[in-house]
N, C-alpha and C positions, 0 to 999 in steps of 0.2 A: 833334341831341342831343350836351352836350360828353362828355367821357370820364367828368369825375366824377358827373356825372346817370347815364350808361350805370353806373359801378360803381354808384352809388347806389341802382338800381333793381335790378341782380341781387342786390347785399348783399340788400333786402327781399325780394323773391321767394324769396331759398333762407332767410331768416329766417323766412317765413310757412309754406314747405316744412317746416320743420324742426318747429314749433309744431303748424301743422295736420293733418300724415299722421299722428300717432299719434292724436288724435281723429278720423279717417277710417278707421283702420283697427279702432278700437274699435267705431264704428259698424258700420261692414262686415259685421265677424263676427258682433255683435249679431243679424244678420238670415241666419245660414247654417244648415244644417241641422248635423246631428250629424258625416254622413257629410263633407261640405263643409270643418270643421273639421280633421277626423280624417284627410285623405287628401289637405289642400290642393288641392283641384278650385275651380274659381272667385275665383279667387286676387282678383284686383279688384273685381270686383262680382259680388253673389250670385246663383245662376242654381242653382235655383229661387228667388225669393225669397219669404222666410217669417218670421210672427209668432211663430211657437212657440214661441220662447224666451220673450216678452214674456210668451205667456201664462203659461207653464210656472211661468215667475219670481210671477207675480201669484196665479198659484190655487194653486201646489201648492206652494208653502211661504212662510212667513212674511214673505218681504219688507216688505209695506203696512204691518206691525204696525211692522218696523225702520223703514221709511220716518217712521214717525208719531215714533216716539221721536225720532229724529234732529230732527226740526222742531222738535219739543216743548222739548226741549233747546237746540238754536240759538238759536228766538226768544227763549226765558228767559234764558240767556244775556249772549245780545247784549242783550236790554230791562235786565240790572241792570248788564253792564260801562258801558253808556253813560250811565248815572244815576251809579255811581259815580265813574266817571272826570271827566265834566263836572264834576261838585263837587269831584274832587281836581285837578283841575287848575285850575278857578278860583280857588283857596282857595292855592294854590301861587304862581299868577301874581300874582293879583294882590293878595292880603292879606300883610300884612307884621305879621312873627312871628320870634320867636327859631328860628335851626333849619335858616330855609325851605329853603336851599341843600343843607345835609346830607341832608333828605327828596328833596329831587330827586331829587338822586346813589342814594339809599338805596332809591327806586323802581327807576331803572333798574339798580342792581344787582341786584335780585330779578327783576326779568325775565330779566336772563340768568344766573341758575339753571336749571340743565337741569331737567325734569320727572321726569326719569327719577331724579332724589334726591329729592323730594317724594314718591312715592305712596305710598312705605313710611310714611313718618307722617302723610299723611291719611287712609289707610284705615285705622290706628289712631283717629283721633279721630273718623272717618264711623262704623266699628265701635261708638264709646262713645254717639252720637248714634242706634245703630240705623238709619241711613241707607243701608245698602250696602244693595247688588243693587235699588237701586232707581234712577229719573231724579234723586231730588233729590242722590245721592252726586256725579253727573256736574257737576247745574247750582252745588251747591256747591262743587266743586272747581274745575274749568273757570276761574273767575272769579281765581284764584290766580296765573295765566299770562298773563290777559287784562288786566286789571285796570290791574297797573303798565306794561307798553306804551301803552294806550290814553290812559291819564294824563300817561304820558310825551311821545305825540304834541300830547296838546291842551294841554300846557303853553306849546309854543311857539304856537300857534294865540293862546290870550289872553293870552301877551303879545304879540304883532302887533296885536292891538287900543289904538285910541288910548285913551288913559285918559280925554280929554277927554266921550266918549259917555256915560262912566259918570257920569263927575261932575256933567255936562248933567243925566243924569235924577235924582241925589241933590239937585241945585238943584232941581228941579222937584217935588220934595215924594216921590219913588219911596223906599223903601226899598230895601238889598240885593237881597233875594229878587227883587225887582219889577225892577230893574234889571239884575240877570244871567237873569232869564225874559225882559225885553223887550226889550232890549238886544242884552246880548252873546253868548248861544245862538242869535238868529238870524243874526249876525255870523261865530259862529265855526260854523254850518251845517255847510260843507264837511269840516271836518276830526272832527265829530262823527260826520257821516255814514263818512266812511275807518276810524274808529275802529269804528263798526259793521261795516262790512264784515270787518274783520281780525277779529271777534270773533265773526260769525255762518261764516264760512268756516274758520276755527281750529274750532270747536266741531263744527260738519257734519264735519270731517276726520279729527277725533282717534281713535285707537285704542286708546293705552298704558292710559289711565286707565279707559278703556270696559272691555277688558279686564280688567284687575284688579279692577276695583269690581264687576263685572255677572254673575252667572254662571246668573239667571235666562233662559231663551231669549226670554220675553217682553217684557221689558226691554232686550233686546239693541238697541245703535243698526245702522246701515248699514255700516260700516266694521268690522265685530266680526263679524254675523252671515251677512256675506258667507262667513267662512269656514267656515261649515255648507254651503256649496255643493259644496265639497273633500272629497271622500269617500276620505278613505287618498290615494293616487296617482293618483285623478282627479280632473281636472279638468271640472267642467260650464261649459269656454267658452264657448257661448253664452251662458250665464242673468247667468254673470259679467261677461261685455260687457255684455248687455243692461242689467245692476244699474245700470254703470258708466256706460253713458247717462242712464240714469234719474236718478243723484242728481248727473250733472254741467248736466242742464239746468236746475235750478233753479238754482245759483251765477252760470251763464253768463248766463241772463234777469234775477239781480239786478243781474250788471258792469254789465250794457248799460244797466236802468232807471237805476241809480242813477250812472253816468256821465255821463247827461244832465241828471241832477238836480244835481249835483255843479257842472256849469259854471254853470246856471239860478242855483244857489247865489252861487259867485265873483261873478260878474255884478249880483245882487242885492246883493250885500253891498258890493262897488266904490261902486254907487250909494248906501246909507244909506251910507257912510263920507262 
């Protein structure tokens, strides 16, 4: 093995160290008892090991219900950033219009507006709508932040597409519609999909707006109603580990599915090109 193979492979191993002991150590705790916690006895692995937090978290207070909102949320979400981004971005790329350039720039300026100077006047006009303390204040605002990223990614996505594909199927008698449904959304796949991801992982993650908009307990998502587990100056570490596995297995199972889909994608698309 040469020397730069040998760094090469300790750089990875303390890069994966450094990645993976904080979710090992979230799990860990997930599974210790009270006293475990409280007096750092079993410092590595749990000894006795035990569900009780799992359950504790599941029957004796509301998690399932936050659970639920959070999904409810996410998938809405993500199902209308990717409807409107794919059309704002196709409509940008590739249709020619007075403007188009200024709307570009004019996207990704609004993306990088911080959130935190929005919610003071969306929760005025969620308020005029009657929408707060409800999901639809979240799924209507959310899409505020999502929106022009997503747009801004799949901009470059179609134009990377040859223009030839499209004009192919406008010879062949397709309309528009027909031609960016047959065409170039299964072409531009992969980066529809990335746009999904940032949009269902942003939304599962948020707090600010959850916060402010929700102050129903029922309505609460994951990220908000964790903090009903904080009682004054305690903390119920287990349950909160445990929360903390709970809504990071779902994220980690979509990397994985949809990473594989994501090349299946590339790969597909090389070939119709």
């Amino acid at each position: 093995m040469t020397a730069a193979r040998a760094f090469a492979v300790v750089g990875l191993v303390a890069f994966a160290l450094v990645v993976l002991v904080p979710f090992w150590w979230i799990a860990n705790m997930s599974f210790k008892t009270y006293e475990q916690v409280q007096f750092a006895t079993s410092i590595y692995v749990p000894r006795p090991f035990t569900w009780a937090n799992y359950t504790a978290l599941w029957l004796d207070t509301r998690f399932p219900l936050w659970l639920r909102n959070s999904l409810v949320t996410a998938v809405a979400v993500t199902a209308l950033t990717t409807v409107m981004a794919s059309l704002g971005g196709y409509a940008i790329a590739r249709l020619r219009f007075p403007g188009r350039g200024f709307v570009a720039s004019l996207i990704l300026v609004l993306y990088l507006v911080p959130p935190a100077l929005l919610f003071i006047p969306l929760y005025r006009v969620l308020a005029e709508l009657g929408a707060t303390n409800t999901l639809a204040s979240l799924i209507l605002s959310y899409p505020t932040f999502t929106v022009p990223f997503c747009t801004w990614l799949l901009i470059g996505f179609f134009k990377a597409l040859p223009h030839e594909l499209e004009e192919a199927a406008l010879v062949d008698g397709a309309g528009r519609t027909a031609a960016l449904v047959r065409v170039l959304l299964p072409l531009a796949a992969p980066g529809i999909v990335a746009s999904a991801i940032f949009a269902f992982t942003l939304s599962w993650n948020e707090f600010l707006y959850a916060l402010v908009f929700i102050q129903d307990e029922t309505a609460l998502t994951v990220p908000v109603g964790l903090n009903l587990l904080i009682y004054g100056d305690v903390f119920s570490w287990g349950q909160l580990m445990a929360a903390s596995v709970i809504t990071t297995v779902p994220v980690v199972a979509l990397y994985v599915f949809i990473q594989r889909w994501m090349v299946e994608g590339l790969a597909a698309g090389s070939v119709k090109g």
